[in-house]
PyMOL CGO cylinders between C-alpha atoms (Angstrom):
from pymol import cmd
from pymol.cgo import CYLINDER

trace = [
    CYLINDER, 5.42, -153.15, -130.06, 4.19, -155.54, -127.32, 0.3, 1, 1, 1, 1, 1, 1,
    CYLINDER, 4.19, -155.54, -127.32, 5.49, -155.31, -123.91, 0.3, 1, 1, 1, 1, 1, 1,
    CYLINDER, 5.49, -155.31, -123.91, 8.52, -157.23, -123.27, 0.3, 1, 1, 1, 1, 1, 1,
    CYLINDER, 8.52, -157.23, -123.27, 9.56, -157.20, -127.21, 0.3, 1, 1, 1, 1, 1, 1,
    CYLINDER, 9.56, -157.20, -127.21, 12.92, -157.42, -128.35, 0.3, 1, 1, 1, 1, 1, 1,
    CYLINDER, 12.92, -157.42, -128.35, 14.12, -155.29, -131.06, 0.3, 1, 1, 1, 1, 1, 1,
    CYLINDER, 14.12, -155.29, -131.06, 17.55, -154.71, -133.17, 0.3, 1, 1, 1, 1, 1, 1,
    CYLINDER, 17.55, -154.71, -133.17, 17.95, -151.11, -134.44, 0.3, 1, 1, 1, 1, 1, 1,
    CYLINDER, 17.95, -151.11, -134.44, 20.82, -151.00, -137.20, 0.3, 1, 1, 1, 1, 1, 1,
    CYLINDER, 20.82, -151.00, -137.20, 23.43, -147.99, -137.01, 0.3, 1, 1, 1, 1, 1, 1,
    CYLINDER, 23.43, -147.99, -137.01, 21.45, -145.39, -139.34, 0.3, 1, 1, 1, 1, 1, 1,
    CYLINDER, 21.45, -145.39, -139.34, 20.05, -141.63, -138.21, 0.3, 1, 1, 1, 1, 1, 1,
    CYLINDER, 20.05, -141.63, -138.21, 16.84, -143.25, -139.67, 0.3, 1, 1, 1, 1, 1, 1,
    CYLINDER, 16.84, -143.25, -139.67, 16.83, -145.77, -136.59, 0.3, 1, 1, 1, 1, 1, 1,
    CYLINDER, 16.83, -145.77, -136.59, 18.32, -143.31, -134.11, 0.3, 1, 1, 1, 1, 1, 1,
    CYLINDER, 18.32, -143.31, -134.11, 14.99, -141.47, -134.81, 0.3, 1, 1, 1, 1, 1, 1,
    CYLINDER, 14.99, -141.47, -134.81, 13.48, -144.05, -133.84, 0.3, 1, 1, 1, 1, 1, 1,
    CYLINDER, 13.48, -144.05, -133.84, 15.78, -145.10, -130.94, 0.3, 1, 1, 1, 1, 1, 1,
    CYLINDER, 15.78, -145.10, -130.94, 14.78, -141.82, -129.46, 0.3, 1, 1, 1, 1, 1, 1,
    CYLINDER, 14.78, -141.82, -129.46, 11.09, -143.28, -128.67, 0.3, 1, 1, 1, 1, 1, 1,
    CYLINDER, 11.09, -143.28, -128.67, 11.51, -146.56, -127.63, 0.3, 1, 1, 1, 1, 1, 1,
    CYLINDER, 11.51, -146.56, -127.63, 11.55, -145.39, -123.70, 0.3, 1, 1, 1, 1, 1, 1,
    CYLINDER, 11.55, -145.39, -123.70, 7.83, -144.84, -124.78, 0.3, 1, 1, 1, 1, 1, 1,
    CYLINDER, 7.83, -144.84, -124.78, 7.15, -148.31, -125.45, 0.3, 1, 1, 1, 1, 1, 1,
    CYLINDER, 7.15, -148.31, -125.45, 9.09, -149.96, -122.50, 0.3, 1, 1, 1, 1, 1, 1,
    CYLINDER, 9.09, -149.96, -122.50, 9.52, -152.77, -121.27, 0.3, 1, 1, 1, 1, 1, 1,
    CYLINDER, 9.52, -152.77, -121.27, 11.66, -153.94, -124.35, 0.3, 1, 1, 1, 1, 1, 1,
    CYLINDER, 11.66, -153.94, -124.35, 14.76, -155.03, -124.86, 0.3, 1, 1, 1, 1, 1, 1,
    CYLINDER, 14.76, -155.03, -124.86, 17.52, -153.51, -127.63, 0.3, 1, 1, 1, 1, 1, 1,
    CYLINDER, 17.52, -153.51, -127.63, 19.72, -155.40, -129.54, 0.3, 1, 1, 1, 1, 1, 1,
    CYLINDER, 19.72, -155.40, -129.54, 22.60, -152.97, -130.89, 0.3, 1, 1, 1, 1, 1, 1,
    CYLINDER, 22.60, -152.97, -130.89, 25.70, -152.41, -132.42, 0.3, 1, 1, 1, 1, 1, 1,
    CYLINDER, 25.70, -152.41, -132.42, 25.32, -148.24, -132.30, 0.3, 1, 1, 1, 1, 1, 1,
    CYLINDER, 25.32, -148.24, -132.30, 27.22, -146.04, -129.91, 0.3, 1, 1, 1, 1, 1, 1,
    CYLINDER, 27.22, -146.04, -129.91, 24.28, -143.43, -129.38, 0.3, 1, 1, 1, 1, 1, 1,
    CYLINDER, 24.28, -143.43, -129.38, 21.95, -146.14, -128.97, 0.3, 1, 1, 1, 1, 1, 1,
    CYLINDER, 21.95, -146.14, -128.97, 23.81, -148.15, -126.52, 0.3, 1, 1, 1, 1, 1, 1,
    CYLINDER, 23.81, -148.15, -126.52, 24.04, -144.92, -124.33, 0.3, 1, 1, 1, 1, 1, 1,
    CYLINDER, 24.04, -144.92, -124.33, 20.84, -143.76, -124.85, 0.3, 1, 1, 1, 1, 1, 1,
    CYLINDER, 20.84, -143.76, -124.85, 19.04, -146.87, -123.31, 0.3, 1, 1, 1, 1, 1, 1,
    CYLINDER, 19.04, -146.87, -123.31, 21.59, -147.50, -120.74, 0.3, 1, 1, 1, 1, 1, 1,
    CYLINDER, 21.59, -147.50, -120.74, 20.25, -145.97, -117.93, 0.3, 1, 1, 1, 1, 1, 1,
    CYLINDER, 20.25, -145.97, -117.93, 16.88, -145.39, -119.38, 0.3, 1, 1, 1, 1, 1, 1,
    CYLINDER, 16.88, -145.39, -119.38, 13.71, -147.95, -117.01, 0.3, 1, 1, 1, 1, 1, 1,
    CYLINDER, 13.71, -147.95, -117.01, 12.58, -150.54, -118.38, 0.3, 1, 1, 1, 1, 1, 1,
    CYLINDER, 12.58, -150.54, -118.38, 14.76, -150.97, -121.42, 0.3, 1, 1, 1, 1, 1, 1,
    CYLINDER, 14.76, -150.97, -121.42, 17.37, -153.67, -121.43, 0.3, 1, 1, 1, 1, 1, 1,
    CYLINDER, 17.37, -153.67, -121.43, 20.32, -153.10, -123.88, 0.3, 1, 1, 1, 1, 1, 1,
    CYLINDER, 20.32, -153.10, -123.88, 22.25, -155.87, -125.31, 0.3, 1, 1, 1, 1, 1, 1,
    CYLINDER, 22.25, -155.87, -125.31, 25.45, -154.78, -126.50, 0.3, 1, 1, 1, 1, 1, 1,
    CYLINDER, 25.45, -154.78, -126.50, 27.17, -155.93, -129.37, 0.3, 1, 1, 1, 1, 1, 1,
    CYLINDER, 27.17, -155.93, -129.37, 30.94, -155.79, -129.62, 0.3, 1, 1, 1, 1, 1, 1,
    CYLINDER, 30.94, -155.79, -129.62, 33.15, -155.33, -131.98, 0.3, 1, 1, 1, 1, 1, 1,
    CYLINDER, 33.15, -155.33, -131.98, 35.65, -153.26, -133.66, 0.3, 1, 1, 1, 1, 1, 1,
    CYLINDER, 35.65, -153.26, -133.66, 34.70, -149.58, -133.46, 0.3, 1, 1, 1, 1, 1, 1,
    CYLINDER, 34.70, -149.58, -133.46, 33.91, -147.62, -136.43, 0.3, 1, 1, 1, 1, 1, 1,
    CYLINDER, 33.91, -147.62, -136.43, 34.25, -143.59, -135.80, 0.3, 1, 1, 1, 1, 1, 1,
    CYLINDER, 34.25, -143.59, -135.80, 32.73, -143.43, -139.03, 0.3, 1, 1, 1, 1, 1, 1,
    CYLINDER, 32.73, -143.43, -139.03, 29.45, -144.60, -138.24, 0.3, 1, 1, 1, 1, 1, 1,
    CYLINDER, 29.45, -144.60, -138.24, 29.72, -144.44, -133.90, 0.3, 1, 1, 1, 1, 1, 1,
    CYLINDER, 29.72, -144.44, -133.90, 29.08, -148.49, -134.26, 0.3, 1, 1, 1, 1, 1, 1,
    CYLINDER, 29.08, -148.49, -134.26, 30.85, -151.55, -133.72, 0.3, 1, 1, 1, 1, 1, 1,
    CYLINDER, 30.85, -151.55, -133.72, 31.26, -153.19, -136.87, 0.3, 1, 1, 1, 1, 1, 1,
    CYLINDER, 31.26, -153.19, -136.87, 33.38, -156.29, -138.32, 0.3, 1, 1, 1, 1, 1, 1,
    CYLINDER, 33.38, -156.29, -138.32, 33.75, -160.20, -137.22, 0.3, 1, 1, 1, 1, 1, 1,
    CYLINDER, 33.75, -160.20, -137.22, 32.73, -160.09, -134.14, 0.3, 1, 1, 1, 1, 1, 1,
    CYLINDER, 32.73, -160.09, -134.14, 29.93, -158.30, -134.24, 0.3, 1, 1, 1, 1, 1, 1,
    CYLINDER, 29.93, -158.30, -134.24, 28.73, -160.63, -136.75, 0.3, 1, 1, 1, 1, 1, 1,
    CYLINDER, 28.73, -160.63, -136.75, 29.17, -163.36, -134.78, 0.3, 1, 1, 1, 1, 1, 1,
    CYLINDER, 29.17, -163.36, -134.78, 27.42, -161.34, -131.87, 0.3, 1, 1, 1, 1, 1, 1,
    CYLINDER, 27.42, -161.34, -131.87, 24.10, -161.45, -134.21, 0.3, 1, 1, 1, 1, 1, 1,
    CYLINDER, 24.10, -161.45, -134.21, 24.54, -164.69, -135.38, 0.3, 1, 1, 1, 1, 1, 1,
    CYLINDER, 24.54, -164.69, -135.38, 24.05, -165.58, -130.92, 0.3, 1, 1, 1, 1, 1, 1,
    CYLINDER, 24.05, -165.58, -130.92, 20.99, -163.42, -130.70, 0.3, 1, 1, 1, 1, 1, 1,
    CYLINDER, 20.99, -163.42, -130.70, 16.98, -163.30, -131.41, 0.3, 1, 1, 1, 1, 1, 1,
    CYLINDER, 16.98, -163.30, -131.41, 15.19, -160.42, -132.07, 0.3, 1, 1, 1, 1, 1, 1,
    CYLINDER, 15.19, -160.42, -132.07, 11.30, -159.71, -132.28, 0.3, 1, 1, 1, 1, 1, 1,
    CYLINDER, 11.30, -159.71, -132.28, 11.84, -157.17, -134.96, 0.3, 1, 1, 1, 1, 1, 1,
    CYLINDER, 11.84, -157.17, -134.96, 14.92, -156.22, -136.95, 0.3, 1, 1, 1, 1, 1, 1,
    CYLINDER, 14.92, -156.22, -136.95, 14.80, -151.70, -138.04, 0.3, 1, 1, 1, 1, 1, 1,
    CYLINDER, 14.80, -151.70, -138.04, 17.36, -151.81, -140.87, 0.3, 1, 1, 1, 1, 1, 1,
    CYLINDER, 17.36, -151.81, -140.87, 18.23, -149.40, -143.48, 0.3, 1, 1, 1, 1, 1, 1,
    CYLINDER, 18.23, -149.40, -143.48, 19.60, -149.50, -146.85, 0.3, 1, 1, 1, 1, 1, 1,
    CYLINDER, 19.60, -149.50, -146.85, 21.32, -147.29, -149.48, 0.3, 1, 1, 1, 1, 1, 1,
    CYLINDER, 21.32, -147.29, -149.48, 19.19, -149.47, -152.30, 0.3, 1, 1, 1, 1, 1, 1,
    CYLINDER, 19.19, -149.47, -152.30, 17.01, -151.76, -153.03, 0.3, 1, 1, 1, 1, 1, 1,
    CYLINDER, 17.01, -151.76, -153.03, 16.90, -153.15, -156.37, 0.3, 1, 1, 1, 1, 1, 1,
    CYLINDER, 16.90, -153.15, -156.37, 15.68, -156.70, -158.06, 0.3, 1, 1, 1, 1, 1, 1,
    CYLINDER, 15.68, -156.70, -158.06, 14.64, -157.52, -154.10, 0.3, 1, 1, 1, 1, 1, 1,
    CYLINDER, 14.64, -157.52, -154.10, 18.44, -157.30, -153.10, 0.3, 1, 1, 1, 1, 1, 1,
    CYLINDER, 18.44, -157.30, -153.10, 19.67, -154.48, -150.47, 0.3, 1, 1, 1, 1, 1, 1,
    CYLINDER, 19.67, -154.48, -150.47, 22.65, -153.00, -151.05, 0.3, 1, 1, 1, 1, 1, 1,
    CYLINDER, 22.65, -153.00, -151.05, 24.67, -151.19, -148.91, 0.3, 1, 1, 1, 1, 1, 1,
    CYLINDER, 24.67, -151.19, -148.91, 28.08, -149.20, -149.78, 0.3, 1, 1, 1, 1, 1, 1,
    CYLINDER, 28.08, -149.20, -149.78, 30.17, -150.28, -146.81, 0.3, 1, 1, 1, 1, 1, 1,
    CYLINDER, 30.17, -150.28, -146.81, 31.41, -153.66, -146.23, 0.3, 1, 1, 1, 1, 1, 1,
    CYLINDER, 31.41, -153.66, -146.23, 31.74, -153.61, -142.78, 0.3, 1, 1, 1, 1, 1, 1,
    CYLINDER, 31.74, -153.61, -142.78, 27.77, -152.21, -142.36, 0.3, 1, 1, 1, 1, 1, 1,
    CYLINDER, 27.77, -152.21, -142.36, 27.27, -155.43, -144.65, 0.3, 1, 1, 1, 1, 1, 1,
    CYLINDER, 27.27, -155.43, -144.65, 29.28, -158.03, -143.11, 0.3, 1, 1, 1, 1, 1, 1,
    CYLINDER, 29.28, -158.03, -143.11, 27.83, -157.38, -139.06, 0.3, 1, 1, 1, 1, 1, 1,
    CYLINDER, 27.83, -157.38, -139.06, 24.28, -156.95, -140.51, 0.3, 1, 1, 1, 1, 1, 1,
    CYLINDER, 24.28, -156.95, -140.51, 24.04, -160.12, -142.82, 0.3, 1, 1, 1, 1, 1, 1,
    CYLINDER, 24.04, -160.12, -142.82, 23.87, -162.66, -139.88, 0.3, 1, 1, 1, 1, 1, 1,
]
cmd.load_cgo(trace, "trace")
């Protein structure tokens, strides 16, 4: 990733994993809906997180729902890190509605 890239991690451990690196790769920006990656990049130099809001999900330590869909609808990233639980016929599929409903924006 290019200095100064902006980037939208989804709410998975996949992306968490990833998350965990992105101080490497600074400056960047982060575009998220997850708890641990919200705090993470907080206080961290040279990365500037964009918080989306929402209604919070214990479940998955993410703010999911309405809002946060409307939250990506306002916002541009340079690369989206999404996971899935399928992929079939070039559809993703994903088994909670919520996860679906803030990430299809």
């Amino acid at each position: 990733m290019p200095p100064g890239h902006t980037i939208m991690p989804d709410e998975s451990t996949t992306c968490l994993h990833l998350a965990e690196r992105l101080a490497e790769r600074a400056p960047l920006t982060v575009i998220s809906h997850f708890q641990p990656v919200i705090a993470m990049h907080t206080a961290a130099p040279g990365i500037n997180v964009i918080s989306l809001g929402g209604e919070y999900f214990p479940a998955y330590d993410a703010f999911l729902g309405l809002c946060t869909a409307e939250g990506v609808a306002k916002v541009r990233a340079d690369t989206l890190f999404m996971s899935t639980t399928a992929v079939s016929h070039g559809r993703c599929y994903h088994h909670s509605q919520e996860t679906s409903r803030s990430s299809a924006r």
